[in-house]
N, C-alpha and C positions, 0 to 999 in steps of 0.2 A: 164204331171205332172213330178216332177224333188223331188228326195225322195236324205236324207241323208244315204250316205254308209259308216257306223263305224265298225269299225273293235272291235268286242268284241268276249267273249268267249260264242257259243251256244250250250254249254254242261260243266260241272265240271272237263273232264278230260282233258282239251284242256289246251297247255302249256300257258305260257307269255312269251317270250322270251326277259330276260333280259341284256344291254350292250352294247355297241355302238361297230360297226364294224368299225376298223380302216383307212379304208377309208373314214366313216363319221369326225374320228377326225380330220383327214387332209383337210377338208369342203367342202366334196359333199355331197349336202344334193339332196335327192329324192323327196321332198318336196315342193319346190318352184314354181311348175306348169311352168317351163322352159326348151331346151332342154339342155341337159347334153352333152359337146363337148369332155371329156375326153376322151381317148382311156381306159376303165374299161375290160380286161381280164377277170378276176372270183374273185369272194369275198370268202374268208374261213370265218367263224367264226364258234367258237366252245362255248358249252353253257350246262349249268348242267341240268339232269332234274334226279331228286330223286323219283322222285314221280309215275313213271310210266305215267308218262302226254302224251298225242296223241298231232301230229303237225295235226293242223286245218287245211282248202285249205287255210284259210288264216291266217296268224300266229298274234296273237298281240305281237309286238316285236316294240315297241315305237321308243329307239334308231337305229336303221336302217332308219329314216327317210323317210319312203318312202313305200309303200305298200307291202309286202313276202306273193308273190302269190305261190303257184304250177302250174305244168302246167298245169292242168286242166282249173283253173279259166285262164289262160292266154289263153287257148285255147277258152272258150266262149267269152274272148276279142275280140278275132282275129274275132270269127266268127259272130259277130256282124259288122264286120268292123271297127272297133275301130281302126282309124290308129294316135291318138294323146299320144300313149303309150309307152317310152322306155323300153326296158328288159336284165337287166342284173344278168348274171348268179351266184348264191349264193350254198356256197357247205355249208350244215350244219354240224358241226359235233358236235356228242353226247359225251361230255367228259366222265362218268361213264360207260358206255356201251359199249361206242368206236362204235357205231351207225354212219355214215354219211349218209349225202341225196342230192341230186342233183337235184332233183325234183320243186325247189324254184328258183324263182328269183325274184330279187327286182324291183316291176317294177313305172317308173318314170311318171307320170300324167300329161301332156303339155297340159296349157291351164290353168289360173285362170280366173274367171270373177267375180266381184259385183255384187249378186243378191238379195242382204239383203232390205228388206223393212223396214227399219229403224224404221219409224213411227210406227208401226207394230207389232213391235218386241223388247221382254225384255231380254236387254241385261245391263253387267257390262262393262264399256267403260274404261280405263285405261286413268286418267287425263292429264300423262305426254307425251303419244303417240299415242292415239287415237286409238290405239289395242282390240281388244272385248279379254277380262279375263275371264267371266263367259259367259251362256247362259241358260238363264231361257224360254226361248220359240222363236221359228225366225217365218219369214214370207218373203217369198221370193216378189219379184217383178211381174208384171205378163212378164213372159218368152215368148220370142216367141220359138217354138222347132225348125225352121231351122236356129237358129241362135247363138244358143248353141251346142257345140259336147256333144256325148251320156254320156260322164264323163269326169269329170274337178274337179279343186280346188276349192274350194271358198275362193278368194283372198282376203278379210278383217278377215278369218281365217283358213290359210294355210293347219291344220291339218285332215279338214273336205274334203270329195269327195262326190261331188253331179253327181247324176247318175239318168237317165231318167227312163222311168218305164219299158221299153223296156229288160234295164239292169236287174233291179228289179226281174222281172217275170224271166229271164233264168236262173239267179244264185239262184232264192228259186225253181225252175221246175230241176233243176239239184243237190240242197241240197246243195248248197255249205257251208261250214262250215266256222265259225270265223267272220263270218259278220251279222251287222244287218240291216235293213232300216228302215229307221225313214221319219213322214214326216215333215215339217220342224218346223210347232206348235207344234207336240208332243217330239222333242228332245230339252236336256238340258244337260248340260255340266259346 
């Protein structure tokens, strides 16, 4: 079974981290299920939190394009074998606090595939580009598992990461934070 992996907040005090990190302005996006050829040293970004907010293992931080693991979660990647992953290093820093972390990195998801059951599935289709806009409910294809890696994109909409149950089960047996799983009828967007 192959469940959607969203990055949301699973508790009140977990940040959002809002702002696009400067090397997404210049257009690397972590997003595109492709590998990334750049030579990427370390990303700084710096970001307010007033609130007393906790960084999640996984951070929802939109503009970054691309998943803000900790090593934690980067570490049950690894140890699942997960080798379709790039990882680049991200320094946080806390503007009011003067807080930094190194703990994070953005990491890259290589691999989209179309698994949408179209017929299946209530979706809002974009007239002029044939883009899914909304999602009222999906339905995957039937999957064969040796023929999908353990997580990927799903390439008719980029911002989603479909993850086997395999994934599923280590990151909720470990608590990882900031994530949720969905299975593909009960998620909408």
């Amino acid at each position: 079974m192959k469940y959607i992996m969203f990055t949301e907040h699973t508790s009140d005090d977990e940040i959002l981290i809002e702002g696009i990190p400067k090397i997404v302005v210049d257009g690397i996006k972590f997003n595109q299920g492709e590998i990334i050829t750049e030579a990427i040293v370390n990303i700084d970004f710096t970001y307010s939190n007033d609130a007393d907010e906790v960084l999640a293992d996984i951070i929802a931080a939109p503009g970054f394009k691309g998943l803000v693991i900790n090593n934690k979660v980067k570490g049950l990647i690894q140890e699942l074998g997960i080798k379709n992953t790039q990882y680049f290093p991200l320094k946080l820093n806390e503007r009011v606090k003067g807080k930094t972390s190194s703990e994070y990195v953005i990491a890259n998801i290589i691999g989209a595939f179309d698994v949408i059951d179209y017929s299946k599935s209530s979706l809002e289709i974009d007239p002029d580009d044939n883009s899914i806009e909304f999602i009222d409910s999906l339905s995957f294809c039937e999957i064969q598992e040796v023929e999908l890696p353990q997580m990927f994109r799903l390439s008719s909409f980029m911002p989603l990461v479909i993850v086997s149950e395999e994934v599923k089960l280590l990151f909720e047996e470990n608590h990882v934070t900031g994530v949720k799983f969905y299975k593909p009828e009960e998620f909408s967007l």
